[in-house]
C-alpha positions in Angstrom: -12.3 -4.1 4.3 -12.1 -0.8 6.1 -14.5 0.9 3.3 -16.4 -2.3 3.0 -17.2 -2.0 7.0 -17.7 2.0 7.4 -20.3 1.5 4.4 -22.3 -1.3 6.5 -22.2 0.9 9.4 -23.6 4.1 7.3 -26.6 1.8 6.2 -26.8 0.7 9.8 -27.0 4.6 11.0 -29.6 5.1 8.0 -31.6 2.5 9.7 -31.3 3.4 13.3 -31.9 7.3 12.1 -35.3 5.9 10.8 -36.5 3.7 13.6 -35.8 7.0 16.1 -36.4 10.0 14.3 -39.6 10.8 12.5 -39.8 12.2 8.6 -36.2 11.4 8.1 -35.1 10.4 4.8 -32.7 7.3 5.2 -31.5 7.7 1.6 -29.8 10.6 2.3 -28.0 10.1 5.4 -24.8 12.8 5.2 -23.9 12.2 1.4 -22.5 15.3 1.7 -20.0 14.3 4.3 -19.4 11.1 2.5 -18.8 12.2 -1.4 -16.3 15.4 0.8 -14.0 12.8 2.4 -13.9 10.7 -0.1 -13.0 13.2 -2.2 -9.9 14.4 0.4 -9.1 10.7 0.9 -8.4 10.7 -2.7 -6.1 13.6 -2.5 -4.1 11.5 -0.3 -3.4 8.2 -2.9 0.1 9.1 -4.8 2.2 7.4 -7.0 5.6 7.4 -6.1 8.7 8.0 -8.8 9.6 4.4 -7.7 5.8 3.1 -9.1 5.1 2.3 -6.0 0.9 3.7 -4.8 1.1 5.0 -1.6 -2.1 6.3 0.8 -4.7 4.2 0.0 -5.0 3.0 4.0 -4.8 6.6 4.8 -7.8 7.1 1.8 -9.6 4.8 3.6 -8.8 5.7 7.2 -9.8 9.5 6.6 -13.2 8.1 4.8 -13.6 5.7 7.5 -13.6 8.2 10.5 -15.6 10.5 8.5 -18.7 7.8 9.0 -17.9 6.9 12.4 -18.1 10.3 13.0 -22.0 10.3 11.7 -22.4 7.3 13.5 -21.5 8.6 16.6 -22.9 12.0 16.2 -26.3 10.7 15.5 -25.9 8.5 19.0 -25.4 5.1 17.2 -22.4 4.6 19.6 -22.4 0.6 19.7 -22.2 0.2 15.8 -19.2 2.8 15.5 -17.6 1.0 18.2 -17.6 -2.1 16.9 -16.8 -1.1 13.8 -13.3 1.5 15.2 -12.4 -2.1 17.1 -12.6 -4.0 13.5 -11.1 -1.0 11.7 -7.9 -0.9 14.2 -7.7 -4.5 14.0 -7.5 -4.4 10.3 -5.0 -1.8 10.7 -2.9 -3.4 13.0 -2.9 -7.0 12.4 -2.9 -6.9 8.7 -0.7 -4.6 7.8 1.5 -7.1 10.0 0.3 -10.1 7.9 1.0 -8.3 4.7 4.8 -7.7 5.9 5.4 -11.2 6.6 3.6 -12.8 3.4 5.3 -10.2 1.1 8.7 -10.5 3.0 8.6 -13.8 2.5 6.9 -14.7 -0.9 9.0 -16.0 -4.1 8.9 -12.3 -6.0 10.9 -9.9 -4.8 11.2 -6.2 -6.5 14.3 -4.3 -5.9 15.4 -0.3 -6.8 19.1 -0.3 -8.0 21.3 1.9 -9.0 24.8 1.0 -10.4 27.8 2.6 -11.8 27.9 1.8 -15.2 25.5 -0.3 -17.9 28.2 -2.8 -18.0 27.6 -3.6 -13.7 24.1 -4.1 -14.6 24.2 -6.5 -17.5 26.9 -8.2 -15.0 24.2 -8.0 -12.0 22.0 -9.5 -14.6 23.6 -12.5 -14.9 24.6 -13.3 -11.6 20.5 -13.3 -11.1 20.3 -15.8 -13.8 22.8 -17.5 -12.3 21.8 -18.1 -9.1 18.2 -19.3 -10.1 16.3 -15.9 -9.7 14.0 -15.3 -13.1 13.9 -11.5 -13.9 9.9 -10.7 -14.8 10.5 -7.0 -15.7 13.1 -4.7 -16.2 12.5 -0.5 -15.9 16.1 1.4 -16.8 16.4 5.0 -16.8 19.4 7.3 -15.8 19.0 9.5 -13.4 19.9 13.4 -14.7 20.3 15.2 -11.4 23.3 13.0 -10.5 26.7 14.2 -10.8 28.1 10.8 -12.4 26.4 9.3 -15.1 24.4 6.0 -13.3 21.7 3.5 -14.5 19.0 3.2 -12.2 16.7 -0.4 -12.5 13.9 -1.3 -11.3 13.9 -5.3 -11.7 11.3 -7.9 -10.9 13.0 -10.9 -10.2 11.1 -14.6 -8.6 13.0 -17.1 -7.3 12.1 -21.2 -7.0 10.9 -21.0 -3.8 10.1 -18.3 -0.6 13.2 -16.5 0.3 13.8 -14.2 3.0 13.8 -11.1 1.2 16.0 -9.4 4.0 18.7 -11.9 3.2 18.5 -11.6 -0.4 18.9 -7.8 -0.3 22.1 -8.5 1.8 23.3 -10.5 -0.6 22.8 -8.4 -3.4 24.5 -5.7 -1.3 28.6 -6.3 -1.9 27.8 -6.7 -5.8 30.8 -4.9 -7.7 29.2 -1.7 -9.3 26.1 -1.7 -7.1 25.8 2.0 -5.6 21.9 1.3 -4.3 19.9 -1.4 -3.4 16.2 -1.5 -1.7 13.3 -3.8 -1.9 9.9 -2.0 -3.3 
């Protein structure tokens, strides 16, 4: 959305560039600024060791303030401001949306780490057991540690929405467990 909305306002500053300034070329309207930030936006996207992507919002932030600021530097002030209000709504009250459909939602991913293989095939079961369905299963052991532990990633999905909060906690006291978070 926040790429989809800086975009309309660059074609909008083409535009308004073109209507108020003779022998410009609308085409061209700071490319250079445009294929720059996008390239530093990019720098910021990462892939955590827990698979998890991380700084795409700030990829598009960065890029997204990089066109208000042609927007604004040009003197199209009433299109960047209605787009930096849509853009800090997006922001704000979606990133709020996502945390209570994904906190909420039937699949829950979890980062574990437990003392021995045995706890884990254990952990395993008591899943099964209390009606969670395990989609996807990542083992490795992690080197660095002093004491030899399996670390899982693990997919699970339950019947219906759970309160992922809760189902952490209750994953918490398992025997053998060391670490527990949500991904």
């Amino acid at each position: 959305m926040i790429v989809c909305l800086s975009s309309a306002l660059i074609m909008m500053t083409n535009q308004f560039i073109y209507i108020n300034f003779e022998g410009s070329d609308p085409a061209r309207l700071g490319a250079q600024v445009i294929s720059g930030i996008g390239f530093l936006g990019a720098g910021t996207i990462i892939v955590t060791s827990r698979s998890q992507v991380k700084g795409l919002t700030s990829a598009a932030g960065l890029w997204s303030s990089a066109c208000l600021g042609l927007a604004i530097g040009i003197g199209f002030y009433y299109g960047a401001l209605i787009v930096a209000v849509a853009v800090f709504l997006i922001i704000t009250l979606f990133k709020k949306f996502d945390t209570w459909l994904t906190s909420t939602n039937r699949m829950i991913t979890v980062y574990t780490s437990f003392s021995t293989i045995e706890h884990f095939d254990k952990f395993i079961a008591y899943c099964y057991k209390n009606k969670f369905r395990v989609h996807d299963i990542e083992i490795t052991k992690d080197p660095n540690l002093r004491e030899v532990t399996v670390i899982a990633i693990i997919q699970l999905e339950a019947d219906k929405r759970l309160n992922h909060i809760e189902t952490i906690q209750k994953f918490s006291s398992f025997e053998g467990l060391i670490h527990i978070e949500e991904l």
